[in-house]
Each structure stands twice: as C-alpha cells, then as structure tokens.
DSSP file (Angstrom, degrees, kcal/mol; ACC not computed):
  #  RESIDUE AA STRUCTURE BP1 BP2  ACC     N-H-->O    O-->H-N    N-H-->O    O-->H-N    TCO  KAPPA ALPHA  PHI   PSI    X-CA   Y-CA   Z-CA
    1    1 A X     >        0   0    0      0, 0.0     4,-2.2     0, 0.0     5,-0.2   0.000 360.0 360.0 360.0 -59.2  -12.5    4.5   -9.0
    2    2 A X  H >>  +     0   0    0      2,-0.2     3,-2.1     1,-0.2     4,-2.0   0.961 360.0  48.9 -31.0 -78.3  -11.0    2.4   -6.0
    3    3 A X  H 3> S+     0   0    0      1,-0.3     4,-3.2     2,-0.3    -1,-0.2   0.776 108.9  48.3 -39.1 -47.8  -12.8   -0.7   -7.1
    4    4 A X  H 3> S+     0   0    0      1,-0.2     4,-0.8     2,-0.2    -1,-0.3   0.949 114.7  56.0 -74.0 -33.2  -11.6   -0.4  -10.8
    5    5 A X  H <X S+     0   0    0     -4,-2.2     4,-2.6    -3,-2.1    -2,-0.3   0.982 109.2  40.8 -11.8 -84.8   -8.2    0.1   -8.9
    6    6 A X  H >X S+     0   0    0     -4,-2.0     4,-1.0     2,-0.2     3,-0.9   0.961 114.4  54.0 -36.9 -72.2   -8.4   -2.9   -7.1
    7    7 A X  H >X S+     0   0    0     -4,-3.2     3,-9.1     2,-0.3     4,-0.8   0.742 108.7  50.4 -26.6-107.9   -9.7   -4.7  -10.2
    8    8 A X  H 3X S+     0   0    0     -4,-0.8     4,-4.0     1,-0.4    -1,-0.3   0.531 112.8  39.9  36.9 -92.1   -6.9   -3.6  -12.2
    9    9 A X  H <X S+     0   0    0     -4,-2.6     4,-0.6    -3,-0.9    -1,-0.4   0.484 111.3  58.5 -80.7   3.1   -3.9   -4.7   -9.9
   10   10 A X  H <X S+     0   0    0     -3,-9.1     4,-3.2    -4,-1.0    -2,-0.2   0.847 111.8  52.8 -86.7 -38.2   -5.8   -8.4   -8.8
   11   11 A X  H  X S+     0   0    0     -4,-0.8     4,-1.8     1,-0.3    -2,-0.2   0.869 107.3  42.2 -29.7 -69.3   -5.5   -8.5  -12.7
   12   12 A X  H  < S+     0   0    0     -4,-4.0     4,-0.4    -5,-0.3    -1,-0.3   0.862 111.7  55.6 -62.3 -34.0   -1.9   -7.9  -13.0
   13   13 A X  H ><>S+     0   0    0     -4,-0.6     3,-4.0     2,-0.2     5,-0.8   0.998 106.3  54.9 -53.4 -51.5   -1.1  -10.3  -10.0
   14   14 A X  H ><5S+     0   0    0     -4,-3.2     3,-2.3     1,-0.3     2,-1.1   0.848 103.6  54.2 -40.1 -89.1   -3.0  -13.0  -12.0
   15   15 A X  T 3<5S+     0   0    0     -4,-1.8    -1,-0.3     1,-0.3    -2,-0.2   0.226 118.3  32.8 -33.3 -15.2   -0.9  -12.6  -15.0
   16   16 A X  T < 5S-     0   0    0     -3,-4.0    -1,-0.3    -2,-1.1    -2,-0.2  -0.173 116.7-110.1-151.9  14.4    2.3  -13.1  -13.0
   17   17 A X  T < 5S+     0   0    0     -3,-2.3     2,-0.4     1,-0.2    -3,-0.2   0.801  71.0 129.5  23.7  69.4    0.8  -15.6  -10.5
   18   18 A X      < -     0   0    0     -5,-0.8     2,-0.5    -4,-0.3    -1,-0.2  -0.946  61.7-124.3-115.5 136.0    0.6  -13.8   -7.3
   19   19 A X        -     0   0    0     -2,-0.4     2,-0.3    -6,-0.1    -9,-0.0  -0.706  34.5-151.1 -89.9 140.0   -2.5  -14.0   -5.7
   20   20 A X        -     0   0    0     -2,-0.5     2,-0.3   -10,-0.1   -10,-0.1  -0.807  14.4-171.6-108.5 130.6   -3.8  -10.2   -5.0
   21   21 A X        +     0   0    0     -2,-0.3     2,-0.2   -12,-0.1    -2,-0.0  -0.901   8.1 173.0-148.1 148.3   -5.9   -8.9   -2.6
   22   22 A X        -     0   0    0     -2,-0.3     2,-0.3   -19,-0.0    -2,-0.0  -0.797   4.7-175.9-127.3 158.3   -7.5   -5.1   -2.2
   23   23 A X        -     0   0    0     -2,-0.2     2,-0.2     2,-0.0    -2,-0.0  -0.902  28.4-119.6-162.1 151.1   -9.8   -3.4   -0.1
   24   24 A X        -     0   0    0     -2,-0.3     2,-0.3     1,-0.0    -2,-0.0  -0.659  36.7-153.0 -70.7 143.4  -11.5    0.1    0.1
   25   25 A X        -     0   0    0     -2,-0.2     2,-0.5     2,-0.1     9,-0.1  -0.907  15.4-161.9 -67.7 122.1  -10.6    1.5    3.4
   26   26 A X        +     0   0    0     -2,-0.3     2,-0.3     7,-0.1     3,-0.1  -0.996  35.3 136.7-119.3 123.5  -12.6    4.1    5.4
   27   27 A X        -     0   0    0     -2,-0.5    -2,-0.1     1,-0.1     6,-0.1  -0.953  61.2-137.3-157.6 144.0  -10.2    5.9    8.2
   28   28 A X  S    S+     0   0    0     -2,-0.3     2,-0.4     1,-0.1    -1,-0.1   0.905 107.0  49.2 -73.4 -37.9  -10.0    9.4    9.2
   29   29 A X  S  > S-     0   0    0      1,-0.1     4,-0.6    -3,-0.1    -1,-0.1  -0.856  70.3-159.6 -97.0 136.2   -6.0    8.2    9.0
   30   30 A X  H  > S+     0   0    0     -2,-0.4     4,-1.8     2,-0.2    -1,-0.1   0.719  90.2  43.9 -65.4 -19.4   -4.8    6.5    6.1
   31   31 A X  H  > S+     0   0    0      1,-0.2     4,-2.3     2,-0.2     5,-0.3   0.653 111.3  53.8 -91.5 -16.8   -1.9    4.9    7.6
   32   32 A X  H  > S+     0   0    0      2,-0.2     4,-1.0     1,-0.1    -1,-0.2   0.767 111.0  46.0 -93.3  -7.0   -3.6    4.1   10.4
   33   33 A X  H  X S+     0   0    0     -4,-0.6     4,-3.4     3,-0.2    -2,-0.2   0.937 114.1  50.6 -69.3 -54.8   -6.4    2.2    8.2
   34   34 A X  H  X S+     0   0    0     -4,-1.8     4,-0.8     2,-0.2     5,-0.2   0.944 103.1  51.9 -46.1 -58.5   -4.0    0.7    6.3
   35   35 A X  H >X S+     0   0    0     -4,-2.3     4,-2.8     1,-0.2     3,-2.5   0.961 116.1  45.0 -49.4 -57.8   -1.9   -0.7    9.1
   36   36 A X  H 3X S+     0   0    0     -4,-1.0     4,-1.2     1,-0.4    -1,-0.2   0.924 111.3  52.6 -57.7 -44.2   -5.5   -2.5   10.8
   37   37 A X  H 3X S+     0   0    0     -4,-3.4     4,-1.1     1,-0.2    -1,-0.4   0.593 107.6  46.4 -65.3  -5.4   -6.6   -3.6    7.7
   38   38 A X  H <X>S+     0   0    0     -3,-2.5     5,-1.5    -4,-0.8     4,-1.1   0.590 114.9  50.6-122.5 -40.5   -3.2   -5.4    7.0
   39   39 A X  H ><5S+     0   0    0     -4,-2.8     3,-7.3    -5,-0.2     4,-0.5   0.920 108.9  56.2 -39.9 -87.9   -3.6   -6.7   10.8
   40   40 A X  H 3<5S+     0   0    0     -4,-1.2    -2,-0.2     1,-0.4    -3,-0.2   0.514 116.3  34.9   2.9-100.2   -7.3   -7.9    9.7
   41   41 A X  H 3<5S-     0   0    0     -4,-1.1    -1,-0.4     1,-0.1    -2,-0.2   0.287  93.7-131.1 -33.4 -28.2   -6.0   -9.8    7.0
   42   42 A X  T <<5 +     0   0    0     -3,-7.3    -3,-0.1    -4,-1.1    -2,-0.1   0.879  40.0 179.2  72.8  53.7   -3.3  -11.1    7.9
   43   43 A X      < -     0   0    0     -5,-1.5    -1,-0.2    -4,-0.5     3,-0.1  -0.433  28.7-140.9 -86.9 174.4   -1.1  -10.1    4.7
   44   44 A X  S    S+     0   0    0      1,-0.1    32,-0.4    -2,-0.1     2,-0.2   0.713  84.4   4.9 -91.5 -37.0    2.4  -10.8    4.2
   45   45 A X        -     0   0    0     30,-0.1     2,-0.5     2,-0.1    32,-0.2  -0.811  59.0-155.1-140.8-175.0    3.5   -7.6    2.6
   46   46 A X  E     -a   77   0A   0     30,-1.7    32,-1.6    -2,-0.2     2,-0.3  -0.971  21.0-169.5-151.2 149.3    1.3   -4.1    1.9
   47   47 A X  E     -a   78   0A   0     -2,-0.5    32,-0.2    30,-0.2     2,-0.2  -0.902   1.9-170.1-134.6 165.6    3.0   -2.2   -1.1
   48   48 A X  E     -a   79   0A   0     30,-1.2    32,-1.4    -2,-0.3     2,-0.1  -0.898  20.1-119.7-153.0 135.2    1.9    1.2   -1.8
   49   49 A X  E     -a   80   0A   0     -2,-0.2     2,-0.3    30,-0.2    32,-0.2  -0.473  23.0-147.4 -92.9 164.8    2.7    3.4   -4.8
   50   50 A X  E     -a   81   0A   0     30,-1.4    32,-0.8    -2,-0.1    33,-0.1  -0.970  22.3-163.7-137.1 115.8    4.5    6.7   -4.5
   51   51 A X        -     0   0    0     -2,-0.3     2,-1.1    30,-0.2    10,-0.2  -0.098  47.2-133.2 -93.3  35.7    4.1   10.1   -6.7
   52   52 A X        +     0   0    0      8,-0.3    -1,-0.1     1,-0.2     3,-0.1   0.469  52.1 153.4  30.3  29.6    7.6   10.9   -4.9
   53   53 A X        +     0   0    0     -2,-1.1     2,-0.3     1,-0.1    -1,-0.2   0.791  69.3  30.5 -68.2 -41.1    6.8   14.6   -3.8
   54   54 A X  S    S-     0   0    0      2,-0.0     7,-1.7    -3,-0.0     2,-0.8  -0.953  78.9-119.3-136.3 164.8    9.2   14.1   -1.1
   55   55 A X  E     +B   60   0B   0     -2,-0.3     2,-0.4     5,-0.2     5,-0.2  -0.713  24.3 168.5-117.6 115.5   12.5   12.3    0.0
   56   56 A X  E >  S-B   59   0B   0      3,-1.7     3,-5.9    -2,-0.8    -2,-0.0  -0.918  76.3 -15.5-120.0 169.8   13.1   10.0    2.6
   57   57 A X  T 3  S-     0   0    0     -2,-0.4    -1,-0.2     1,-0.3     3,-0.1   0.668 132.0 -50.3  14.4  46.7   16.0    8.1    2.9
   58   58 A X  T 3  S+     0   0    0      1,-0.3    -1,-0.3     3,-0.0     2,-0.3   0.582 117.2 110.7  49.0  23.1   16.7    8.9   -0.5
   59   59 A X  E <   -B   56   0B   0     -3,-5.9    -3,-1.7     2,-0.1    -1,-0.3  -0.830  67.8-127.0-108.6 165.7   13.7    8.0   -1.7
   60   60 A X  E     +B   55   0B   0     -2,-0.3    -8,-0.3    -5,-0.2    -5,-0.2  -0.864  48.4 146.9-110.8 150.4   11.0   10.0   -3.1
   61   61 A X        -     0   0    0     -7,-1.7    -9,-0.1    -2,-0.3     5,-0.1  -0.589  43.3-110.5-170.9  95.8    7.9    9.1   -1.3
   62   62 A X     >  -     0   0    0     -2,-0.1     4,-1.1    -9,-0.1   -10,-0.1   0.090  45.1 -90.8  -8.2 149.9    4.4   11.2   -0.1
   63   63 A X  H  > S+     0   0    0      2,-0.3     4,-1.9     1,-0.2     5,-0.1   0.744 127.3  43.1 -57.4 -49.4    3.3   12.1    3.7
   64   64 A X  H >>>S+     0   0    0      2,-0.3     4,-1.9     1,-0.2     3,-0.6   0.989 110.4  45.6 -68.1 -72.5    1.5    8.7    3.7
   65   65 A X  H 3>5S+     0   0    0      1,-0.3     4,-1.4     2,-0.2    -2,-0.3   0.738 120.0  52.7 -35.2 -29.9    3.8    6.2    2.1
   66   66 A X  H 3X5S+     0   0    0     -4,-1.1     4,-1.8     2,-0.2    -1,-0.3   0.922 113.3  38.2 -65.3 -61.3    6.4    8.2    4.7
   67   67 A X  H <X5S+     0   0    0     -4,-1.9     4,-3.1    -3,-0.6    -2,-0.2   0.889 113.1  53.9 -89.8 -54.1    4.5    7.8    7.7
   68   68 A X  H  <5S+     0   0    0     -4,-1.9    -1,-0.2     2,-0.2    -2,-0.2   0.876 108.9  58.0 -54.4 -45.5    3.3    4.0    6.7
   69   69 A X  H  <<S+     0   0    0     -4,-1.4    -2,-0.2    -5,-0.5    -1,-0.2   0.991 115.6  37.9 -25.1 -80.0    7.6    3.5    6.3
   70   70 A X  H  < S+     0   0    0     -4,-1.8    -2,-0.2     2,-0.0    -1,-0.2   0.766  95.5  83.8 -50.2 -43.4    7.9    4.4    9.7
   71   71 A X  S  < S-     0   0    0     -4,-3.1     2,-0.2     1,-0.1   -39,-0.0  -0.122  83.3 -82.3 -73.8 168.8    5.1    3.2   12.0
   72   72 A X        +     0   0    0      2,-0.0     2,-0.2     0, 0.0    -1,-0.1  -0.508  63.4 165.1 -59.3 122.4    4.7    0.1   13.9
   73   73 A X        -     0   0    0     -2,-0.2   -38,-0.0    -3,-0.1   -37,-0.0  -0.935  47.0-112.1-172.8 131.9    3.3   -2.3   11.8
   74   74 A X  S    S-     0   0    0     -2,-0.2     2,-0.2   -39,-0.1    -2,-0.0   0.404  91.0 -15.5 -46.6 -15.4    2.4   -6.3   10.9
   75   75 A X  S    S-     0   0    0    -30,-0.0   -30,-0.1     0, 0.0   -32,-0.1  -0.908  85.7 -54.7 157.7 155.6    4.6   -6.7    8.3
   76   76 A X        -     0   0    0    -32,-0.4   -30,-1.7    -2,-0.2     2,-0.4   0.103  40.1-143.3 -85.7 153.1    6.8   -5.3    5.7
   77   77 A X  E     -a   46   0A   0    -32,-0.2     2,-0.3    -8,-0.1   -30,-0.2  -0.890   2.6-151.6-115.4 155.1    6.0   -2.6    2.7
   78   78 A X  E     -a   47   0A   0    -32,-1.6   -30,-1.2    -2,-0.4     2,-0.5  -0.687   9.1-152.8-104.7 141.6    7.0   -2.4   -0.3
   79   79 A X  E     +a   48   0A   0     -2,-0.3     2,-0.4   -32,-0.2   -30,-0.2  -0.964  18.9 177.4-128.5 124.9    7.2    1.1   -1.7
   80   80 A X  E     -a   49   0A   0    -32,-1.4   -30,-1.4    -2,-0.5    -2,-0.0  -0.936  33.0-108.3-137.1 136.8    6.8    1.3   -5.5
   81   81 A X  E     -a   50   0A   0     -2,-0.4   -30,-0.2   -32,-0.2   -32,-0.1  -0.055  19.9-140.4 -49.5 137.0    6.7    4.6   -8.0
   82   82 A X              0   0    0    -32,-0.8   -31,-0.1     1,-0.2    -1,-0.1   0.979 360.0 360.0 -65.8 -55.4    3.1    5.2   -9.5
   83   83 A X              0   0    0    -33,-0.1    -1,-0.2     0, 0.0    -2,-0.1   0.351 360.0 360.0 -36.6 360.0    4.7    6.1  -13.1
C-alpha cells in the first residue's frame, strides 16, 4: 500500500515536472521518522496530507501533521488536504 503510495505521487510529480522522492519509514514516532529521514536526504520541503480531524491555526490538520508543524526541523512543510 505505501509503495503503490509512493508510486502514485513520483507519478504525479513527473507529470508536472517536479522530481519526487518517497520512502517507507519505520519509527516508533512518526514525526520523529519523518523529520530524520528528511535530514537523511537532504529535501527541500516535506509535504504531508491532512484528513483535518483537528484545527490548528485555523487549519484542520491530524496529531502528526500538528506535531510535524511544530517541531524542530530541516526544512519547511507543506501541509496539503488528502480530499
């Protein structure tokens, strides 16, 4: 399911000529996976979609995508609705 994920969005980048890159993550934290894999790599941006369960700064955003906002971290996110 990740993988076809990934697949998916390197797909859409191509179409719109952004080069894409994904990776499965294994962390007991997600934000804290994220953030080290986004060291690792050396990305420019990290986006992550949001099923908007709760509101921060007047956005609707989930526990992670909230926590990932906040922390210390390499470089900036983009926060975008999954719908």
């Amino acid at each position: 399911m990740g993988e076809e994920a990934i697949a998916r969005v390197r797909e859409m980048g191509k179409e719109k000529g952004v080069k894409v890159s994904g990776k499965l993550i294994g962390s007991s934290s997600a934000v804290q996976g994220i953030i080290e894999a986004a060291k690792e790599e050396k990305v420019d941006l990290i986006v992550v979609g949001s099923h908007g369960r709760t509101h921060f700064l007047d956005v609707p955003v989930g526990n992670v995508t909230r926590k990932l906002v906040s922390a210390r971290k390499p470089c900036p996110v983009m926060v975008v609705p999954v719908s």
